[in-house]
N, C-alpha and C positions, 0 to 999 in steps of 0.2 A: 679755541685751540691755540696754543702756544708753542712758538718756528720757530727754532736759533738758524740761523744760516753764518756758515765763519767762512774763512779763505784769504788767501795771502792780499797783499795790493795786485789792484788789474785783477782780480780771479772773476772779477763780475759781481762779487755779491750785491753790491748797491743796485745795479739794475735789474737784477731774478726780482732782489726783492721791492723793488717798487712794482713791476709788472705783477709779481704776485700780489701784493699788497690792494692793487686797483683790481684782482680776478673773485680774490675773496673778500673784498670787500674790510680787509681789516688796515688798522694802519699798522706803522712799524719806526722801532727806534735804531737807532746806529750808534756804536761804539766809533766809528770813526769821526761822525758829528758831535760825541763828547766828548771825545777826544782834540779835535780841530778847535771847539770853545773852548776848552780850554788851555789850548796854546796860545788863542789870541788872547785870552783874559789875563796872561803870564807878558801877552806881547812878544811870543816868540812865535816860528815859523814850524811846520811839523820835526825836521830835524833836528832841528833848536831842541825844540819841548821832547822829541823823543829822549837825546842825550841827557837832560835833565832828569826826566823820568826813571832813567835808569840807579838816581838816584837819591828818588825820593818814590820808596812803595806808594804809599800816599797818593799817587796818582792812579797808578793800576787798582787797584782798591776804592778810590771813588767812582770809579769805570762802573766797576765790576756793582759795587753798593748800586749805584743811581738806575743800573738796566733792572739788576734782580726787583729793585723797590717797585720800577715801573710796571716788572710783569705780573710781578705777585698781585698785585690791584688789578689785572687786566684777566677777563675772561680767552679775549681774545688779542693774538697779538703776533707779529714778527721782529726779532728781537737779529740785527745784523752784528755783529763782530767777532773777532777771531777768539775771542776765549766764552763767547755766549755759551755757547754747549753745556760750560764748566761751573756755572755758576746759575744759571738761570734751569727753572724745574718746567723742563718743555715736554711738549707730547712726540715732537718731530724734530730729529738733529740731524742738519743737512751743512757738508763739509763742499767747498770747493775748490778746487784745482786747475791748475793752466800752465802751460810751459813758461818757465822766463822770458823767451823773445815774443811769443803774446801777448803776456801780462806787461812788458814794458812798451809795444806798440800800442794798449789801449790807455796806456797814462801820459803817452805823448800825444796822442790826440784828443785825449781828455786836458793836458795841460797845458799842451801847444810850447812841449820842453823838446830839447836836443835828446836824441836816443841815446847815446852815452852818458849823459846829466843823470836822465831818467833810471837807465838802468842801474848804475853806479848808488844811486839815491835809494831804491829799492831794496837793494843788495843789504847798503847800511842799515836800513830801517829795517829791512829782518830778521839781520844779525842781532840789530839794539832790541827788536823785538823779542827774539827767543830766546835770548837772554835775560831779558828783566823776567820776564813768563814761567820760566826756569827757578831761577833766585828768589820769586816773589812766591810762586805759587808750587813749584812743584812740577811743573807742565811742560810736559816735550809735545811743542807745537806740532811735530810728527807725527802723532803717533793718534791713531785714527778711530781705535775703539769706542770711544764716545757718541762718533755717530752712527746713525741709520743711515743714512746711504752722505755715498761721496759722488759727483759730479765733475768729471772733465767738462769745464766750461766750453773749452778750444772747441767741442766734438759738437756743443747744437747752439744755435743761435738766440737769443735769451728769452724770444716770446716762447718756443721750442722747451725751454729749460722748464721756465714759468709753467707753461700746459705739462708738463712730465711733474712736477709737483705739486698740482693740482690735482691729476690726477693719486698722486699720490694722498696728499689731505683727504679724500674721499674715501680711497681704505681704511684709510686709519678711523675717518669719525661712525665708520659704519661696522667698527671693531669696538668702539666705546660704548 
């Protein structure tokens, strides 16, 4: 089975999807880890390489190239980042959501930043985000018809989440 799971920075997707990852037994890629290599491969910092990004498509396009390539070869697989949905041919499209002042209290303790740096720094990157998203692809990172279900992170605790799409993987493979 093939899992896109998207959502903004702080929405949680990295941790559903490792907890899911270790329940079914599959592994899983991130667009934020190819993303992140190749900002240091540039030698820039994420906001660095996102401003850059903005232009040169070329980036979002190898993104998008290197997850599609990996899932297509994969029987089985979880596939994280905000535009998997849209490019990768999944069985299960799972969107995540969280308020801003959550989402910036889990990247300040993820990053051990000032809560104004943080928030301010999020703000930009998903300004620069859905805007390249926009220009490159076509894509109103809003707009939610792509997936099968969407998740308020904020509302369960992420082994919580994890068991709630686990569950859900079982209808689905017992509908194939």
């Amino acid at each position: 089975m093939i899992i896109t799971i998207g959502g903004l920075a702080g929405s949680g997707t990295t941790t559903a999807s490792k907890i899911l990852s270790e329940k079914l037994g599959v592994r899983y890629i991130s667009a934020g880890d190819i993303f992140r290599q190749m900002a240091a491969e540039k030698g820039m910092d994420l906001l660095e390489f996102g401003k850059f990004a903005e232009g040169n498509d070329e980036i979002d396009l190898e993104i998008d190239r290197r997850q599609a390539k990996i899932a297509e070869e994969s029987e089985d697989l979880i596939v994280e980042g905000r535009l998997s949905a849209h490019f990768v041919e999944a069985d299960l499209k799972i969107w995540f959501v969280a308020p801003l002042l959550v989402r910036t209290e889990r990247i300040c303790q993820r990053e051990n930043k000032p809560k104004e740096q943080v928030k301010k720094e999020i703000s930009t990157r998903g300004e620069s985000e859905a805007k390249r998203y926009r220009e490159i692809h076509g894509i109103d990172i809003g707009d939610m018809e792509v997936y099968d279900i969407v998740i308020n992170s904020n509302s369960f605790q992420p082994e919580a989440i994890a068991d709630i799409l686990l569950k859900v993987t079982e209808v689905i493979s017992c509908q194939q």
